[in-house]
N, CA, C and O atoms as a GROMACS GRO file, in nm:
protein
  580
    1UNK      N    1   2.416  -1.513  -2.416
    1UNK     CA    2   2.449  -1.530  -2.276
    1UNK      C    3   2.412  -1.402  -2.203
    1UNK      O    4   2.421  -1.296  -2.264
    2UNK      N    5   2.360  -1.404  -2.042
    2UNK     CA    6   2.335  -1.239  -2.032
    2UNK      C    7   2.390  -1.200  -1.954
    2UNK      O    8   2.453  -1.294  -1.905
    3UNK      N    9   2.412  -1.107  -1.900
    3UNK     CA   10   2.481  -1.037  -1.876
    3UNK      C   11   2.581  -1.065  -1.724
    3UNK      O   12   2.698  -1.069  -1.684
    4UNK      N   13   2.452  -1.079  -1.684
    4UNK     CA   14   2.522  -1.202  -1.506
    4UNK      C   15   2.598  -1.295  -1.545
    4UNK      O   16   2.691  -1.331  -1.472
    5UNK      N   17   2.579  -1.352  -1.660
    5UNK     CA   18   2.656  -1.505  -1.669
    5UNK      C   19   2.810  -1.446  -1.753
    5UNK      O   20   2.913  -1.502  -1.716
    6UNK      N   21   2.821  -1.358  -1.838
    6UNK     CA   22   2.924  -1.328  -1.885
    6UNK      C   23   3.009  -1.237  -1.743
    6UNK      O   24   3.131  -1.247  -1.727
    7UNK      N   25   2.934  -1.164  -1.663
    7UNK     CA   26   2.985  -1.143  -1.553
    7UNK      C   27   3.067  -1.215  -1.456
    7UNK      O   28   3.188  -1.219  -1.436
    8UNK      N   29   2.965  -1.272  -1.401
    8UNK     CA   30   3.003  -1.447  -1.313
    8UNK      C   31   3.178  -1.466  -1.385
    8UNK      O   32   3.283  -1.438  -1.326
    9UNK      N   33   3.164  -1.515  -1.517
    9UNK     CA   34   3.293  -1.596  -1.539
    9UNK      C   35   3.353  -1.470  -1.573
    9UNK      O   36   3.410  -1.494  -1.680
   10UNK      N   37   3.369  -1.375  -1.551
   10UNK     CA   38   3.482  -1.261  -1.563
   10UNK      C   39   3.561  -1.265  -1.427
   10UNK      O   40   3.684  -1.262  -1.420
   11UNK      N   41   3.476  -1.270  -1.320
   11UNK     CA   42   3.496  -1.264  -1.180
   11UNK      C   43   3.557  -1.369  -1.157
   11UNK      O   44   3.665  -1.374  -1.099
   12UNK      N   45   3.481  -1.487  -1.209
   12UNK     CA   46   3.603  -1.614  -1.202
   12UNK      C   47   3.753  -1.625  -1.192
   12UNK      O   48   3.847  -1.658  -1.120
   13UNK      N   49   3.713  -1.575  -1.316
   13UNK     CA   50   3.888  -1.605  -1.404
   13UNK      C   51   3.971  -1.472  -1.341
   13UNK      O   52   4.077  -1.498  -1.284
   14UNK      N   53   3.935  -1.356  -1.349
   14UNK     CA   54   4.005  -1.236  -1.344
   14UNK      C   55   4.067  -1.232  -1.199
   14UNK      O   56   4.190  -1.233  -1.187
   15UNK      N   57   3.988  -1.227  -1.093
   15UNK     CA   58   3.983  -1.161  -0.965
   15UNK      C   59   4.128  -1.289  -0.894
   15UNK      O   60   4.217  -1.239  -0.825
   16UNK      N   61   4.131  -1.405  -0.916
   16UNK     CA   62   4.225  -1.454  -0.872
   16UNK      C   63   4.341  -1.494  -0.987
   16UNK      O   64   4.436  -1.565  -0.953
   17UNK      N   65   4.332  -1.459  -1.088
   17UNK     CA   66   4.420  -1.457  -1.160
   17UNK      C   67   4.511  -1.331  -1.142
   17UNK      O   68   4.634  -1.326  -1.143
   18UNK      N   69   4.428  -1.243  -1.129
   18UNK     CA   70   4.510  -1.102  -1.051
   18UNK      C   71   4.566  -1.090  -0.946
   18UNK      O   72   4.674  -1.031  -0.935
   19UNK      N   73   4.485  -1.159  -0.824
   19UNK     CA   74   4.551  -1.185  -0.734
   19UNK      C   75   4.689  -1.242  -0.740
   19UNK      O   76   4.798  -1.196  -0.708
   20UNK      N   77   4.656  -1.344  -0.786
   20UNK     CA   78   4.769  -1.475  -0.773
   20UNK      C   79   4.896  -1.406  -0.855
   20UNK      O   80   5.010  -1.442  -0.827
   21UNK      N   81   4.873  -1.307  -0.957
   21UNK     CA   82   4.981  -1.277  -1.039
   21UNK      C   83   5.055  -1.137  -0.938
   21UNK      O   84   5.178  -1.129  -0.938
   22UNK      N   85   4.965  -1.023  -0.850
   22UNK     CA   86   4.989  -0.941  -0.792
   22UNK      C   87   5.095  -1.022  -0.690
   22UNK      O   88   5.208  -0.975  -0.680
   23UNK      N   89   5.062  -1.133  -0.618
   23UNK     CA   90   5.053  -1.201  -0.520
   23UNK      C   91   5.211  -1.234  -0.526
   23UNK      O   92   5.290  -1.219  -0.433
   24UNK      N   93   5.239  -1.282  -0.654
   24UNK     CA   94   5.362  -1.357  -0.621
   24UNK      C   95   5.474  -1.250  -0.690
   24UNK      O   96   5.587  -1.293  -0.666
   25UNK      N   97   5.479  -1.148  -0.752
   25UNK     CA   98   5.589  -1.025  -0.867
   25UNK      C   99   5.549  -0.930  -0.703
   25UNK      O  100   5.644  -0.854  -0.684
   26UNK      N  101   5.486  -0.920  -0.634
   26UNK     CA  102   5.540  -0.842  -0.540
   26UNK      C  103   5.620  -0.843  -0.456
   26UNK      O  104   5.702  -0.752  -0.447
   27UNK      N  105   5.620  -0.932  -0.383
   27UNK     CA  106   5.752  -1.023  -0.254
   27UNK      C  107   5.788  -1.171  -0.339
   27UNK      O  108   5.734  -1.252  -0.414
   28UNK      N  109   5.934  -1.141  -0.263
   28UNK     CA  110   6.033  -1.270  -0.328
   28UNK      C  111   5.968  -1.326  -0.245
   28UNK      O  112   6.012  -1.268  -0.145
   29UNK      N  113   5.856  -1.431  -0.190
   29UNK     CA  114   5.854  -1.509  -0.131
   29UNK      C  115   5.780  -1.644  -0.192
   29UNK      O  116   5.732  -1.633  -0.305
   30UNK      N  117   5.768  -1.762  -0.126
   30UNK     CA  118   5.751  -1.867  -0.175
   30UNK      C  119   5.542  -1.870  -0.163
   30UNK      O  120   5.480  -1.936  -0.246
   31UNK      N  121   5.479  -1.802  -0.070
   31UNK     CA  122   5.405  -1.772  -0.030
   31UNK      C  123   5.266  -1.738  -0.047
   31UNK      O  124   5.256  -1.638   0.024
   32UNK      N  125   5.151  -1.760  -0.099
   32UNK     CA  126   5.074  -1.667  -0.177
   32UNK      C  127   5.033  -1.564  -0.101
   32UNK      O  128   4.978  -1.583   0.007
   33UNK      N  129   5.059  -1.433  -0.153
   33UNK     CA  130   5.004  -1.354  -0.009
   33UNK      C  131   4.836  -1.280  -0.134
   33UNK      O  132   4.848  -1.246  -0.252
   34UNK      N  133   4.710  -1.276  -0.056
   34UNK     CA  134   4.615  -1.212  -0.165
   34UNK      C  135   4.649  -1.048  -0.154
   34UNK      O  136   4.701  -0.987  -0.061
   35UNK      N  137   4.596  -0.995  -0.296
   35UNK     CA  138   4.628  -0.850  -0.236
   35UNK      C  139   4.497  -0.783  -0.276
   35UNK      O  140   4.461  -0.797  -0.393
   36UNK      N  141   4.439  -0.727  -0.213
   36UNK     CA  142   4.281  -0.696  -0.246
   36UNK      C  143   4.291  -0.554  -0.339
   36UNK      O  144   4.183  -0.534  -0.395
   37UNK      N  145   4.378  -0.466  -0.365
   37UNK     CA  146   4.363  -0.384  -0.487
   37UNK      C  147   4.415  -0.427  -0.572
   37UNK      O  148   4.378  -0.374  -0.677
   38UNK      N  149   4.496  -0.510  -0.587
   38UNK     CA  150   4.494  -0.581  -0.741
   38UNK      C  151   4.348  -0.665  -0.750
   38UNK      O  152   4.308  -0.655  -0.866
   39UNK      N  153   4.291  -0.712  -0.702
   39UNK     CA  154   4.164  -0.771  -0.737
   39UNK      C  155   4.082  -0.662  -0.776
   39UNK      O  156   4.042  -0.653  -0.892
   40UNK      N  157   4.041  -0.538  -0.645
   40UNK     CA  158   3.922  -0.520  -0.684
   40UNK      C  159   3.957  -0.451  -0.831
   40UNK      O  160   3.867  -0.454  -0.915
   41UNK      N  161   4.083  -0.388  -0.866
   41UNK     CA  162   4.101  -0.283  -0.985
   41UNK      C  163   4.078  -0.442  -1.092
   41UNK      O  164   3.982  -0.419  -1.167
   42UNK      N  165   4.111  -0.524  -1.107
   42UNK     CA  166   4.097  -0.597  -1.224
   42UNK      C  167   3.967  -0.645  -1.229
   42UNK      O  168   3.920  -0.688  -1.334
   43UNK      N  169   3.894  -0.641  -1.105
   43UNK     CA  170   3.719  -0.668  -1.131
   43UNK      C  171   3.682  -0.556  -1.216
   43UNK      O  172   3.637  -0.563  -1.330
   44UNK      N  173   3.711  -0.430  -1.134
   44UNK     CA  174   3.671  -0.275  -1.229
   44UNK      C  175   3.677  -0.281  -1.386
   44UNK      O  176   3.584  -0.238  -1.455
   45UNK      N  177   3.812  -0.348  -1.450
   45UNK     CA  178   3.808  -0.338  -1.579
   45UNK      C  179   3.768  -0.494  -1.606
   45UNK      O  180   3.780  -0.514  -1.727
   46UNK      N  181   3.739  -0.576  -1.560
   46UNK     CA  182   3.633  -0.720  -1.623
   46UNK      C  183   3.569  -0.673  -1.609
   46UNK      O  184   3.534  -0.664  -1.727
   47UNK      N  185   3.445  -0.574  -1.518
   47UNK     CA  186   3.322  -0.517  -1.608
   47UNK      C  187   3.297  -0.461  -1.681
   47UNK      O  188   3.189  -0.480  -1.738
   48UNK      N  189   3.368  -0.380  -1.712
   48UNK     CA  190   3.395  -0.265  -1.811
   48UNK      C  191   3.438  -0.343  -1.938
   48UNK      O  192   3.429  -0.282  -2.044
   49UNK      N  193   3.479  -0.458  -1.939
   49UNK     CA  194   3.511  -0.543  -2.080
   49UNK      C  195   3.354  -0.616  -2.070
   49UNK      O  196   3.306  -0.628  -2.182
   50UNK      N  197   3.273  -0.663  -1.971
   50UNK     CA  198   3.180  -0.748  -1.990
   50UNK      C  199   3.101  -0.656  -2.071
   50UNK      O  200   3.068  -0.694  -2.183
   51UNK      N  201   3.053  -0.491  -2.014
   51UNK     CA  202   2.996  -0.430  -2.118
   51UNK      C  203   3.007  -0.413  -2.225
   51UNK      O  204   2.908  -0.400  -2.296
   52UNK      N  205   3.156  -0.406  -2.284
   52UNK     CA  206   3.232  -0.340  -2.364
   52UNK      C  207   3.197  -0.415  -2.494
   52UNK      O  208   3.190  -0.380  -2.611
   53UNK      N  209   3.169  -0.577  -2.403
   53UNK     CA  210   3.184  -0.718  -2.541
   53UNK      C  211   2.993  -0.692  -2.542
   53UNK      O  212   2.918  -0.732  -2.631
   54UNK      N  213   2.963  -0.635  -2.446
   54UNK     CA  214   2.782  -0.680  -2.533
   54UNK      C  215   2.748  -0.588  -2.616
   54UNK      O  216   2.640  -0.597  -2.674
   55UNK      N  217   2.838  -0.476  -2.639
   55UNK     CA  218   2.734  -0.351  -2.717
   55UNK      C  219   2.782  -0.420  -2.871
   55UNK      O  220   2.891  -0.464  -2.908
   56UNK      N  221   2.634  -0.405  -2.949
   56UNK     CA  222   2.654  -0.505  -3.087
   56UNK      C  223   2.694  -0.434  -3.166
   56UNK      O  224   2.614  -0.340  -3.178
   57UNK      N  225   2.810  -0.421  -3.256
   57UNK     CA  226   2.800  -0.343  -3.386
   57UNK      C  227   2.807  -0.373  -3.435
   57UNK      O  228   2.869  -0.479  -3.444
   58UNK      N  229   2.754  -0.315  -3.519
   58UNK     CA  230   2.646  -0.364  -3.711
   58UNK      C  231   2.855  -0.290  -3.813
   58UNK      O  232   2.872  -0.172  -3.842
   59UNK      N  233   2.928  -0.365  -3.830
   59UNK     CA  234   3.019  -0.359  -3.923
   59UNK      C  235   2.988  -0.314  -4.060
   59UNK      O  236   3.035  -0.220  -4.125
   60UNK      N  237   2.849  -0.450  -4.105
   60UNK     CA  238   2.813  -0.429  -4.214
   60UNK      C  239   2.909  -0.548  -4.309
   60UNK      O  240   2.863  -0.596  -4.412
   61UNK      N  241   3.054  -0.586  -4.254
   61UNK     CA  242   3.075  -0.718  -4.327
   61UNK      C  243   3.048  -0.807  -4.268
   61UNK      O  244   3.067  -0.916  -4.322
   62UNK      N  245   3.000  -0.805  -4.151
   62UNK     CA  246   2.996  -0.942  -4.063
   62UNK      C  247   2.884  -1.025  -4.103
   62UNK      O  248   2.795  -0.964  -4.162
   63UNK      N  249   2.864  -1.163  -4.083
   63UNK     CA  250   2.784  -1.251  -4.144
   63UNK      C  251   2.709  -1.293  -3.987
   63UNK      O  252   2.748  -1.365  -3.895
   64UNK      N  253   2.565  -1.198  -4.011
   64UNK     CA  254   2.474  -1.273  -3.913
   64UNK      C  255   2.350  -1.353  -3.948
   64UNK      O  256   2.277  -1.341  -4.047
   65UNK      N  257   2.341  -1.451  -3.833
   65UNK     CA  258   2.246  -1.542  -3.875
   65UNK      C  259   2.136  -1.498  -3.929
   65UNK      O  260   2.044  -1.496  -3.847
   66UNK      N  261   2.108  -1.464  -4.028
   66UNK     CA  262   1.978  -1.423  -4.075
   66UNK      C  263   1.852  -1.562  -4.109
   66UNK      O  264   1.900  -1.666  -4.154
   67UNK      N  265   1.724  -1.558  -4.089
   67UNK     CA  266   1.662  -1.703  -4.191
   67UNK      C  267   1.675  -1.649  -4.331
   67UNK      O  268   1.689  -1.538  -4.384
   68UNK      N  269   1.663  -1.823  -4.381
   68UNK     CA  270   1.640  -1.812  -4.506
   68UNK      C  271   1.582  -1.794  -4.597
   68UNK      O  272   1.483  -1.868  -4.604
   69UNK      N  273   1.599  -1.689  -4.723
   69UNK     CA  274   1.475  -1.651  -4.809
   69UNK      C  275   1.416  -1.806  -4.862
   69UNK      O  276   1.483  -1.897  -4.912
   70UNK      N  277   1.257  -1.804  -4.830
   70UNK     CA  278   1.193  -1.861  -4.961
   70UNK      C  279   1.192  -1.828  -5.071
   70UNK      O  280   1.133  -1.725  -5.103
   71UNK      N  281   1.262  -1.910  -5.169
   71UNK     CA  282   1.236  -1.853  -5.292
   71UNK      C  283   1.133  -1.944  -5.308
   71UNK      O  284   1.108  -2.044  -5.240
   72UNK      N  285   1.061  -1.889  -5.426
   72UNK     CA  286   0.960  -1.903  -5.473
   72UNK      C  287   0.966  -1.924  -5.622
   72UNK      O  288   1.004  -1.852  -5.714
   73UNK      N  289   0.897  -2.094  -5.615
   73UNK     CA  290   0.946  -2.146  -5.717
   73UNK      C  291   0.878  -2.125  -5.834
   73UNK      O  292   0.756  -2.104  -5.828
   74UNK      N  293   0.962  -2.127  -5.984
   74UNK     CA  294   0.861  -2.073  -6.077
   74UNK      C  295   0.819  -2.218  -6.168
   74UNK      O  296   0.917  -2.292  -6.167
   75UNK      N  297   0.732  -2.262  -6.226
   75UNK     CA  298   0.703  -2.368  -6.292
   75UNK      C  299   0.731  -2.350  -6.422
   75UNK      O  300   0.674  -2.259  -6.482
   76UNK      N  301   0.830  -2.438  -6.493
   76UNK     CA  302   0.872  -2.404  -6.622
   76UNK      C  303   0.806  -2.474  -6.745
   76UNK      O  304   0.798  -2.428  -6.859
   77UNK      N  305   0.768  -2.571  -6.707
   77UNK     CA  306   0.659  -2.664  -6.836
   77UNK      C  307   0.507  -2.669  -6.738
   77UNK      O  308   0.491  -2.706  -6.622
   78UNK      N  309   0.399  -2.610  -6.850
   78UNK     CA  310   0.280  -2.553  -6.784
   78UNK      C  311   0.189  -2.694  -6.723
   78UNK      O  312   0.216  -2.808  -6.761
   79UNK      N  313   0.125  -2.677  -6.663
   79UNK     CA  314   0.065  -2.776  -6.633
   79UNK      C  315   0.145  -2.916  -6.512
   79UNK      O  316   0.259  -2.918  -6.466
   80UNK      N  317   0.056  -2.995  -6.497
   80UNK     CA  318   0.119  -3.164  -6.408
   80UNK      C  319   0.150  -3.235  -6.505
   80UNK      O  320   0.080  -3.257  -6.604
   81UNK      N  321   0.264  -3.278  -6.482
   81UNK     CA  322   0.346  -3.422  -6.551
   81UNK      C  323   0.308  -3.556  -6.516
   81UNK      O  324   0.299  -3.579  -6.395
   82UNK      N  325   0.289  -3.635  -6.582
   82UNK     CA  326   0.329  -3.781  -6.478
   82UNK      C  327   0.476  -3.874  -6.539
   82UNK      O  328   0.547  -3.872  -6.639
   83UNK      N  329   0.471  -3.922  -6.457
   83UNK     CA  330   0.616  -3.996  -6.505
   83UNK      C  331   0.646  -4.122  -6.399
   83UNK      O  332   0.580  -4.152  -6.300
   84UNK      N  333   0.746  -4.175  -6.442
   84UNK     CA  334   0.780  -4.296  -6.329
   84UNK      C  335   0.927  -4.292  -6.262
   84UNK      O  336   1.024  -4.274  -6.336
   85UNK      N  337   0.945  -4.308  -6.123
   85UNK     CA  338   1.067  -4.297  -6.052
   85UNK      C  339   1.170  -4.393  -6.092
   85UNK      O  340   1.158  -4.515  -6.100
   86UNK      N  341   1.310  -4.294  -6.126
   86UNK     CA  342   1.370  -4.415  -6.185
   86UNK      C  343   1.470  -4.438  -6.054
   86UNK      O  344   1.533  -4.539  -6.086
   87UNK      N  345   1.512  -4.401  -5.940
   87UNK     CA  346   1.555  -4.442  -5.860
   87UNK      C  347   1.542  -4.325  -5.748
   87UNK      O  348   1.572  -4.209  -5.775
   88UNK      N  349   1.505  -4.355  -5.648
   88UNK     CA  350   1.513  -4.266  -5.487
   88UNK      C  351   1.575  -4.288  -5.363
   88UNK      O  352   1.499  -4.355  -5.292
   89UNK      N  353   1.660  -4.265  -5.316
   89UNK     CA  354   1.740  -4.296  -5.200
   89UNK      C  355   1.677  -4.167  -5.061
   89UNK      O  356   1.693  -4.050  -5.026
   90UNK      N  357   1.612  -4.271  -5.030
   90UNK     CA  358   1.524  -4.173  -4.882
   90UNK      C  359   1.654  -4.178  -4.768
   90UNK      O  360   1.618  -4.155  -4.653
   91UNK      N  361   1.773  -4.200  -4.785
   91UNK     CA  362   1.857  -4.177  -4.700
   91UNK      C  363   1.905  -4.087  -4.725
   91UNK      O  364   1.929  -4.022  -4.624
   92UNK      N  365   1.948  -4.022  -4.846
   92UNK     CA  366   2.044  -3.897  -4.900
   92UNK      C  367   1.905  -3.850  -4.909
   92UNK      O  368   1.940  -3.741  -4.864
   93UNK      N  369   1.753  -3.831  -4.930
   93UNK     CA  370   1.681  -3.754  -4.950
   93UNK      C  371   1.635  -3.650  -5.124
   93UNK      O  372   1.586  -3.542  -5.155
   94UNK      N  373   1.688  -3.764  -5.187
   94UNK     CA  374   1.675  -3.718  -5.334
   94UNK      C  375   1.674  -3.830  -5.456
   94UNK      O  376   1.721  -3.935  -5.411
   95UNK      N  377   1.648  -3.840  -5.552
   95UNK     CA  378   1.650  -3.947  -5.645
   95UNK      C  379   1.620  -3.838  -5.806
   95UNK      O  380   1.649  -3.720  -5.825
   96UNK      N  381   1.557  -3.931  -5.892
   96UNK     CA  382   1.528  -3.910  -6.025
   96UNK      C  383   1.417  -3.956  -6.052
   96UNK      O  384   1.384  -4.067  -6.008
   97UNK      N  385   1.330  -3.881  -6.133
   97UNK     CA  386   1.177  -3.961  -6.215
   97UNK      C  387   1.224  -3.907  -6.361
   97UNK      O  388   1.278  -3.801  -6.393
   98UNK      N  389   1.172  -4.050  -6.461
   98UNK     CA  390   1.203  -4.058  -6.580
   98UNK      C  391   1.036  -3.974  -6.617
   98UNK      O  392   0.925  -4.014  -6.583
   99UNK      N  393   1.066  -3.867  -6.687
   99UNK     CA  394   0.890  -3.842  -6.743
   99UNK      C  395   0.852  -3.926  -6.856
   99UNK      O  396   0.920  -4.017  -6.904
  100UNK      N  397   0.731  -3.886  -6.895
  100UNK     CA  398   0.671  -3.967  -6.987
  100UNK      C  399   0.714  -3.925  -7.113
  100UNK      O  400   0.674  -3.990  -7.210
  101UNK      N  401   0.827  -3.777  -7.142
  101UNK     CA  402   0.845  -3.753  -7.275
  101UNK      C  403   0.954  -3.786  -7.259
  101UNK      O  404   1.015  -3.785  -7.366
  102UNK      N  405   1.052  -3.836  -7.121
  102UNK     CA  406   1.195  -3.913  -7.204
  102UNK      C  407   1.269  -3.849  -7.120
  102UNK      O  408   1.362  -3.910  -7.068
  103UNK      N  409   1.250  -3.731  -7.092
  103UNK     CA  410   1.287  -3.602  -6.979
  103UNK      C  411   1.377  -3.699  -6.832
  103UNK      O  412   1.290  -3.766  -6.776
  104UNK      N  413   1.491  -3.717  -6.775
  104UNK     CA  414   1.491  -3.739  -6.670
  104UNK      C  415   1.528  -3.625  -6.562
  104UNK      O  416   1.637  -3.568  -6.566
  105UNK      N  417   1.422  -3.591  -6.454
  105UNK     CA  418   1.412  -3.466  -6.374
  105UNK      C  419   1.435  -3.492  -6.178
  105UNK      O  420   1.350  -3.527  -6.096
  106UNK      N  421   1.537  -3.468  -6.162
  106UNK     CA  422   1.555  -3.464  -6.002
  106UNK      C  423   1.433  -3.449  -5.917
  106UNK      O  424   1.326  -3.394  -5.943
  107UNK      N  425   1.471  -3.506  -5.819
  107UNK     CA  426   1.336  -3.500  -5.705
  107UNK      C  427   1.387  -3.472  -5.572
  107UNK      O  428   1.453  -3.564  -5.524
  108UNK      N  429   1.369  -3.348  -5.486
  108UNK     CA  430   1.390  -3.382  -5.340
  108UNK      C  431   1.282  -3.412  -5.310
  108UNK      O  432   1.177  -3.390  -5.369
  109UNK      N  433   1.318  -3.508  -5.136
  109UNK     CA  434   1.230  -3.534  -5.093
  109UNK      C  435   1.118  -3.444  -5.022
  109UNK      O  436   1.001  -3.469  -4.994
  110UNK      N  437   1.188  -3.342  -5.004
  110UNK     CA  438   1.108  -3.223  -4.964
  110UNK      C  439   1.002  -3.181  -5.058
  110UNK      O  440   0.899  -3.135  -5.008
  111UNK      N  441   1.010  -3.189  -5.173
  111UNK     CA  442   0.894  -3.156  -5.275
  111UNK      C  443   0.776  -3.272  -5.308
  111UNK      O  444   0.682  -3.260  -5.386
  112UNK      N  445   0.807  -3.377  -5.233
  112UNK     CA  446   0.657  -3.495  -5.225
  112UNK      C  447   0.589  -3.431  -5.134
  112UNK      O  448   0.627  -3.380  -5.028
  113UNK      N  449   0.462  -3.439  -5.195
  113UNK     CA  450   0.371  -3.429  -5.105
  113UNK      C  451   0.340  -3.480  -4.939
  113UNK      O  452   0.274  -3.584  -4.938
  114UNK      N  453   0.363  -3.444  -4.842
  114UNK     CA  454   0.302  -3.509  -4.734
  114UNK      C  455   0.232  -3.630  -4.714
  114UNK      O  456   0.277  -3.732  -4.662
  115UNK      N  457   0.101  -3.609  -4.765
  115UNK     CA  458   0.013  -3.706  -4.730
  115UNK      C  459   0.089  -3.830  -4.866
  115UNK      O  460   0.019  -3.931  -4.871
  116UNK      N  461   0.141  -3.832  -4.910
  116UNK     CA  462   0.148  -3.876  -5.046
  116UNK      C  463   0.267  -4.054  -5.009
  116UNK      O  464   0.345  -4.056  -4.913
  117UNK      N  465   0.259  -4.126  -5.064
  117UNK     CA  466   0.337  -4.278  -4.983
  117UNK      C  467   0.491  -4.230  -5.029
  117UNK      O  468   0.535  -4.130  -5.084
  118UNK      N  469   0.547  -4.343  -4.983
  118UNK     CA  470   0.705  -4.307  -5.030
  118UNK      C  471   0.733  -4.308  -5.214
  118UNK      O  472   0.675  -4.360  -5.310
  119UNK      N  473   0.850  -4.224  -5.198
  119UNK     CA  474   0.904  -4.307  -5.401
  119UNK      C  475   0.946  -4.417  -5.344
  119UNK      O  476   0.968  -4.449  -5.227
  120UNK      N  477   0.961  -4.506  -5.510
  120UNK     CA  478   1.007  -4.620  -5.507
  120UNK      C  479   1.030  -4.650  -5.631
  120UNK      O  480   0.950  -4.618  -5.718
  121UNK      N  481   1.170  -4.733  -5.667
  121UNK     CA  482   1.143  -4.728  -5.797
  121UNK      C  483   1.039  -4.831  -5.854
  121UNK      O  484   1.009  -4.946  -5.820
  122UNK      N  485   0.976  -4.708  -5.998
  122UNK     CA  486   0.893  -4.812  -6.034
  122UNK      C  487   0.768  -4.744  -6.042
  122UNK      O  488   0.701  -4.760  -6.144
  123UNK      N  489   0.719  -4.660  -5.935
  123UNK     CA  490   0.642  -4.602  -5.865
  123UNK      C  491   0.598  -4.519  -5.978
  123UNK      O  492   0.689  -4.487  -6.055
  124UNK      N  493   0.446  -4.465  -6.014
  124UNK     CA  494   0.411  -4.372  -6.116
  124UNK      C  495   0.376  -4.264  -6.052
  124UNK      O  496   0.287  -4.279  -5.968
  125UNK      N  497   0.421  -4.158  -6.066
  125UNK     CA  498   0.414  -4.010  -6.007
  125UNK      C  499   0.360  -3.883  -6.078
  125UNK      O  500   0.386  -3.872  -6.197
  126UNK      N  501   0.303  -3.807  -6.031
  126UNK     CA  502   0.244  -3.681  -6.080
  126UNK      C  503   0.293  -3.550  -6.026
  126UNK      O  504   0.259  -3.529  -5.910
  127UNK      N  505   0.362  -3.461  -6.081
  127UNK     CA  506   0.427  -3.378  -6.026
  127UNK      C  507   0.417  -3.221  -6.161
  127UNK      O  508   0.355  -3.196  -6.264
  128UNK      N  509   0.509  -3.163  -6.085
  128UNK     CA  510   0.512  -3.006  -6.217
  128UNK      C  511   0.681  -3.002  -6.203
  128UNK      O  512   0.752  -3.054  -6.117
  129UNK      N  513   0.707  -2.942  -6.289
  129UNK     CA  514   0.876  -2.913  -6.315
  129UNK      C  515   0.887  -2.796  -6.315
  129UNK      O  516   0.838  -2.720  -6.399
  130UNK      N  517   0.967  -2.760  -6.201
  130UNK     CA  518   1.004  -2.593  -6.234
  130UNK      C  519   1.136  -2.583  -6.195
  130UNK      O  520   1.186  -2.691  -6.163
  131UNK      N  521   1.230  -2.455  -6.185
  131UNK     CA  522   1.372  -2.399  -6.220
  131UNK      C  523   1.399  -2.436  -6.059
  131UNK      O  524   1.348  -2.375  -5.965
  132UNK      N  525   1.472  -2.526  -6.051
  132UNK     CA  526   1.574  -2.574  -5.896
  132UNK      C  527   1.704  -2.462  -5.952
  132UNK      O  528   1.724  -2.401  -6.057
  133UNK      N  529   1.777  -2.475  -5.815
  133UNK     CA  530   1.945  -2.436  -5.847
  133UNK      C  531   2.006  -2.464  -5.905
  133UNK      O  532   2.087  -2.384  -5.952
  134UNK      N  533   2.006  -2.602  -5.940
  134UNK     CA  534   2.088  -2.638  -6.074
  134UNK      C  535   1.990  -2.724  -6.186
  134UNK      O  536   1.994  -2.842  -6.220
  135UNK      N  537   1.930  -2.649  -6.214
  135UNK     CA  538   1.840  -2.696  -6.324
  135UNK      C  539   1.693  -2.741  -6.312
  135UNK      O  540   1.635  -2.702  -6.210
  136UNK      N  541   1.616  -2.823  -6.408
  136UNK     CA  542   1.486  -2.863  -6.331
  136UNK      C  543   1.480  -2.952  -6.221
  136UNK      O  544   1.550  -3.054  -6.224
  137UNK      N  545   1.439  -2.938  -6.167
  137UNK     CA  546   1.295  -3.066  -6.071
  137UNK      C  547   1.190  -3.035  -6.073
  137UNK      O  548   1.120  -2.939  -6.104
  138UNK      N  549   1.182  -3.164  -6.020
  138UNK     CA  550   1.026  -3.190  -6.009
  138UNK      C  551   0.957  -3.142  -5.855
  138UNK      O  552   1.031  -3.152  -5.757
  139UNK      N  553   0.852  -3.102  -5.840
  139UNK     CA  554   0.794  -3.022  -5.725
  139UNK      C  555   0.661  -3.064  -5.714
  139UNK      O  556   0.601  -3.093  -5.818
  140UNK      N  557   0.592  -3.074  -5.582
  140UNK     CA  558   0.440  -3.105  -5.575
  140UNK      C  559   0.457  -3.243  -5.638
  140UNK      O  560   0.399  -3.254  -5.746
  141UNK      N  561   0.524  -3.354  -5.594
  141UNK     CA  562   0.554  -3.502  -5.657
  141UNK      C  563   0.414  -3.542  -5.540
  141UNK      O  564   0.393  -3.513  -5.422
  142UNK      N  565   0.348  -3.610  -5.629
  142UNK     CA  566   0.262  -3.712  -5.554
  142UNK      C  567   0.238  -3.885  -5.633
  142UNK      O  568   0.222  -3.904  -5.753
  143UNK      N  569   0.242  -3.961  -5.554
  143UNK     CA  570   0.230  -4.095  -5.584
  143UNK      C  571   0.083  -4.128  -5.665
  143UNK      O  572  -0.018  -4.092  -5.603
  144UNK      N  573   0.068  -4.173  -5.754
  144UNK     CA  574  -0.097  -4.205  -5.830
  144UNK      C  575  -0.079  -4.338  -5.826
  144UNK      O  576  -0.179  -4.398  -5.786
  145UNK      N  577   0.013  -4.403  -5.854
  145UNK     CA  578  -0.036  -4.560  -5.845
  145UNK      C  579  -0.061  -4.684  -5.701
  145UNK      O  580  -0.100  -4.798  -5.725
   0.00000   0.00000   0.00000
């Protein structure tokens, strides 16, 4: 937000909230009366807080948005596999391919190829297996049949 706009709503809220609170603890009356140095002194310190909240400090525990590392995946059985999908749910975005040695290996959908058609089960696939977060998948999945 910059700096005018965190301003703006300081002035908002502050300048007649001060008022209105100066306004009525000064005279017993039923009345609003404005009082212009209680305003302008509570504008003085809403800017002085508007600055106060933009200067950034680095704590060092605080959790800022940083992006996310690519990791970089390593391939654990050498070479392309083929195998056949034993079930894929393109709504959750993940499924299973049974390989051809018996192996059954996770699939996101993020690791099919682009140009490549949907899974399905059934579907014969060509892909490489390397170390996911929790164990293998399959990566570089493309459709051959």
């Amino acid at each position: 937000m910059s700096i005018f706009n965190r301003l703006l709503i300081c002035c908002v809220v502050a300048i007649p909230a001060s008022a209105i609170y100066f306004g009525y603890t000064s005279e017993p009356s039923t009345f609003f009366q404005f009082d212009t140095t209680a305003a302008l002194s509570f504008l003085i310190v809403a800017i002085a807080c508007v600055f106060l909240t933009g200067i950034k400090m680095n704590t060092g525990g605080s959790k800022s948005a940083k992006p996310a590392k690519q990791v970089k995946k390593k391939a654990v059985k050498g070479g392309r596999q083929q195998g056949e999908v034993k079930w894929f749910n393109g709504g959750k975005g993940f499924g299973f391919i049974n390989c051809d040695n018996g192996d059954e290996i996770f699939v996101h959908f993020r690791s099919v190829r682009k140009d490549s058609p949907r899974l399905s089960p059934g579907k014969r696939v060509e892909f490489m297996i390397v170390a996911g977060a929790k164990g293998q998948e399959a990566d570089d999945v493309e459709v051959i049949d």
